[in-house]
N, C-alpha and C positions, 0 to 999 in steps of 0.2 A: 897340265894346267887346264882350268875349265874355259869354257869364253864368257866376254868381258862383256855380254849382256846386260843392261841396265834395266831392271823390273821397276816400271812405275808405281805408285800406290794403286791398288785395285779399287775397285769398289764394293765395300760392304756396308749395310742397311742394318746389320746385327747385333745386338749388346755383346760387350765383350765380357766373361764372367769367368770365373773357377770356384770349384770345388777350395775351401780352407782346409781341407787335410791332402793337398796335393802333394807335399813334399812327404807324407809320410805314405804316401801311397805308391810313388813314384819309387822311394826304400825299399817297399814289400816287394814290389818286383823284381826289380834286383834280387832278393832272396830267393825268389821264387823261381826264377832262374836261375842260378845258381844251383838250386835244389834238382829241379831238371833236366838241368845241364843241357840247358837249350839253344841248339847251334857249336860251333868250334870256340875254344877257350877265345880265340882273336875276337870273331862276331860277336860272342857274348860280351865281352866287354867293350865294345863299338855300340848295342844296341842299351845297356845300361845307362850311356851319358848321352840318349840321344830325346830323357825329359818324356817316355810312353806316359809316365805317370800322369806327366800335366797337360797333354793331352786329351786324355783320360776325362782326367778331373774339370776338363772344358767342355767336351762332350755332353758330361749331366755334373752342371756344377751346383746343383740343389738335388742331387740323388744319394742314394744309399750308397753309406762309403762300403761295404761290401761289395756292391754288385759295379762302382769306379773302380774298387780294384781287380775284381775280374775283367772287365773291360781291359783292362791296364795291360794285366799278365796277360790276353787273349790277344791284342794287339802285338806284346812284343813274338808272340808266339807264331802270330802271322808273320810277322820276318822273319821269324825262324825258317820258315818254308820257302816263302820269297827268297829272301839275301841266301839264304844258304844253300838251299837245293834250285832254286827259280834262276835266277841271276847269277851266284857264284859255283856255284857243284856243275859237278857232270852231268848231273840229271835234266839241267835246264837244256843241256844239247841232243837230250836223248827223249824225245816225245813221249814213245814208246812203253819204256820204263817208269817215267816220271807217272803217264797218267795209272799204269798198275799201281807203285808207292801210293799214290795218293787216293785210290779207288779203296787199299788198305785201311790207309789212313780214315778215309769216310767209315770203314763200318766198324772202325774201333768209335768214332762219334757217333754213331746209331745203337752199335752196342758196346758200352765199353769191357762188360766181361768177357767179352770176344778174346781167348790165348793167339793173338795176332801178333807179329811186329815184338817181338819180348826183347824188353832193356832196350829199345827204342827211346829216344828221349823228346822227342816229338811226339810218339803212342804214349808216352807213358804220361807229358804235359796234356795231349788232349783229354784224357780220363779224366785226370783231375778237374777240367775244364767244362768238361760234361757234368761231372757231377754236381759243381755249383751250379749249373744252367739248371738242372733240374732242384737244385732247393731255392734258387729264387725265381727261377718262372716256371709258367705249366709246360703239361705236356702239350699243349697246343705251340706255345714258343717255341721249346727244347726241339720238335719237328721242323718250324722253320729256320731256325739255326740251322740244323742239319742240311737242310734244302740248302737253304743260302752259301754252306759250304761247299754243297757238291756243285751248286754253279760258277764257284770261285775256283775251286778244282779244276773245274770243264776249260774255265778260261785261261791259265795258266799251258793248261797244255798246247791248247791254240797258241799260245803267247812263242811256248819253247817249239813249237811245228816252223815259226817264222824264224827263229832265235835260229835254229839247224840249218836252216837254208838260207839265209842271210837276206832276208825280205823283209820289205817294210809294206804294210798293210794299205789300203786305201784309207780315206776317211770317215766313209762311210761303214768298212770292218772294223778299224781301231775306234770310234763311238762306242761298239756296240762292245766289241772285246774291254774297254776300260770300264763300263759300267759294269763289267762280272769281277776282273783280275783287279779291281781296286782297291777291294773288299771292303767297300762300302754298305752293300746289303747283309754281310752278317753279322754288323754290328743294329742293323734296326731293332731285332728282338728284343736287346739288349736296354734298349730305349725305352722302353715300354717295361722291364722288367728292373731298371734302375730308377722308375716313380710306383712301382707297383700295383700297375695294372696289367689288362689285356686289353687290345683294342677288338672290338668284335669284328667279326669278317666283311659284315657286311658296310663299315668303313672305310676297314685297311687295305679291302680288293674292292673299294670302288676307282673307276678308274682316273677319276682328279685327284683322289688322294694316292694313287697308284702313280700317276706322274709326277707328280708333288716329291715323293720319295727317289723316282726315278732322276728327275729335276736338281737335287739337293746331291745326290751321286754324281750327276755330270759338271755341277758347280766343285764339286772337292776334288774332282779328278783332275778336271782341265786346271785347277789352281794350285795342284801338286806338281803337274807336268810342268806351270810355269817358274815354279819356285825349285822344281828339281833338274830343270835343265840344263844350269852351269854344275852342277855335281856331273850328272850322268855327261854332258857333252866330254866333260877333264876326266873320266873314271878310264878303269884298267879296260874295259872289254871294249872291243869294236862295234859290238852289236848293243841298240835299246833301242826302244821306245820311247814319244814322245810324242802329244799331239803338236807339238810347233815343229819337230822334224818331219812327221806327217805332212803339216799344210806346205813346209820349204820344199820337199819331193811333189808334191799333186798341184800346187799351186806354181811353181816353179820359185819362190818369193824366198830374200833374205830370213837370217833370223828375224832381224829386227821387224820384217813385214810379217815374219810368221806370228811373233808376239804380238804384235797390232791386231790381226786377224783372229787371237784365240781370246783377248782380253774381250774383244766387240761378241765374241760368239758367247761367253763365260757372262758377259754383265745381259744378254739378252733374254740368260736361259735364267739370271737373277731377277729379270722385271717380273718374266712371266711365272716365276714361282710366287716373286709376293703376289701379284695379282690372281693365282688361285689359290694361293690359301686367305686372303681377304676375301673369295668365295666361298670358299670353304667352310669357314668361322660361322660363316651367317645360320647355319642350322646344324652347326656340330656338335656331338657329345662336349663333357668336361675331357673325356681321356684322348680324342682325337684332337680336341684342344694343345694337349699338352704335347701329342706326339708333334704335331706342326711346330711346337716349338720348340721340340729337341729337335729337331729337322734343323731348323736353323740356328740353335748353337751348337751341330756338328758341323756347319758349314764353316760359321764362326770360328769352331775350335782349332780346325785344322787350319785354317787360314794364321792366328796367332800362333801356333806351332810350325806352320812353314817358315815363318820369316825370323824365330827365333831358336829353335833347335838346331843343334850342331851337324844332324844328319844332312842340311841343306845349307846352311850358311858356312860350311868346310871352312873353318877359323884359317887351314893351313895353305887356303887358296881361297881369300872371302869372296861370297857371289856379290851382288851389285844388289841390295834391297832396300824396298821403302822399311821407314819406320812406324809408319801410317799406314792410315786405308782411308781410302774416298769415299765421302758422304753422299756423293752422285755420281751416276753411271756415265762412260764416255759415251756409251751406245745405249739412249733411251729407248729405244724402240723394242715392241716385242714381236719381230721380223723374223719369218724361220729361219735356220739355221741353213737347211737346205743339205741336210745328214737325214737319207731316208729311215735312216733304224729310231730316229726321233723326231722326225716334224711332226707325227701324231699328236706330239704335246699341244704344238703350237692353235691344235685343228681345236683343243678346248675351250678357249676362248673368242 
């Protein structure tokens, strides 16, 4: 049984939206899995009804139904890695091992003609996965996808270094580890390649818009850890992660004070993103225009998929959720956090 934590309404400032061809998007994966045979027959069919599509389709719900359904299938495929090798496999106990697989795994994403990994079904879903990266964005994307995987990589094995030795990370490590192992940043490319543009460099690495993106990662992480906490607390494994079991070990504090504590840190890191991207705005292109705004309906999107997909609300043990979300923050303030791998943010305002 999970615990019987009660998650308030958060706060979110974001339209709620989707994509109209989500249900048939959400279908294509399914098959698309299936065809890859991605994960153990169990997983696969656990990751099928767990709505990647609509998701997806929340993400960029005025995008190319193409590149929502590679998003779709690239998400569920990240579970594949996650749930299956990360969290459930042996690999996730084995450092060592996992980050070779996965060092493989990268250079079948760098090169997919690479004879690597054969009849892999992971090597064989990434190819495919790359190849669509490359017909609907450049090779300037297609490179940072790559990056962004092998930092998702990087983190992961950090993730299973702890998992092996049965430690729980400081606050200040697990910030920084959730912002890689979230896999939050390898969906940005994506963003930008589902309205069909590029954002030029000298935007996308400036660094307000560099926290901005950073900022929109630690708001989807810290509000998956809060929405995934009665699943992981009631799961099979002894060992996870989570920023509220984080703050209950270093702060000495209840659940209940831990969730108090992650909601105030989550609505602080939400003031000071609107407030740099209403900086931002004032002399931005139309396409960093638009990235700011997929910024915020991935925030959005995942927040509507955490409190209504089955992967979190475990029908056969329901979590405790709002139906809603709050129009105002508990915590108005944009007070640093006081997590040195991120007060930088707070230093831009």
């Amino acid at each position: 049984m999970g615990t019987d934590l009660a998650v308030p309404p958060i706060y979110s400032p974001f339209a709620e939206a989707i994509h109209p061809l989500y249900r048939d998007i959400d279908q294509q994966t399914a098959l698309w899995a299936e065809k890859f045979r991605i994960g153990s027959d169990e997983l696969r069919g656990r990751l099928v009804r767990h709505d990647i599509g609509g998701f997806s389709a929340r993400i960029l719900p005025e995008g190319r139904e193409e590149v929502v359904s590679l998003l779709s299938d690239f998400v569920l495929w990240l579970f594949g890695v996650d749930d299956g090798h990360c969290e459930e496999g042996e690999l996730g106990r084995k450092p060592g091992e996992l980050s070779g697989y996965l060092s493989r795994l990268l250079r079948v994403a760098q090169n997919p003609e690479t004879p690597m990994l054969p009849d892999d079904p992971l090597a064989d879903g990434l190819r495919d996965l790359r190849r669509r990266v490359d017909h609907y964005g450049t090779a300037g994307q297609a490179a940072r996808w790559v990056d962004a995987l092998r930092e998702y990589f990087f983190s992961v094995v950090w993730e299973a270094s702890h998992r092996t030795a049965g430690t729980v990370p400081d606050l200040d490590d697990y910030t920084l580890m959730r912002l890689y192992d979230g896999a939050t940043s390898v969906v940005l490319p994506l963003l930008e390649m589902g309205y069909g543009y590029e954002l030029q460099p000298h935007e996308r690495d400036n660094t307000r818009v560099r926290a901005a993106a950073e900022l929109a990662s630690f708001i989807i992480t810290w509000d998956n850890d809060i929405f995934s906490y009665h699943k992981e607390a009631g799961g099979k494994d002894e060992f996870w992660l989570n920023a509220l079991r984080v703050l209950e070990r270093e702060r000495g504090v209840s659940s209940e004070a831990a969730l108090d504590l992650a909601i105030s840190q989550r609505d602080r890191a939400t003031n000071l993103f609107l407030l740099l991207c209403e900086r931002l705005r004032a002399d931005a292109s139309p396409q960093l225009k638009q990235y700011l705004d997929s910024l915020g309906s991935f925030i959005r999107g995942a927040q509507d998929w955490g409190i209504t997909s089955v992967r979190y609300t475990t029908p056969h043990d329901p979590a405790r959720f709002p139906d809603a979300f709050r129009q105002t923050p508990v915590d108005p303030s944009v007070r640093p956090l006081g997590i040195a791998a991120v007060d930088w943010w707070f230093e831009l305002v």
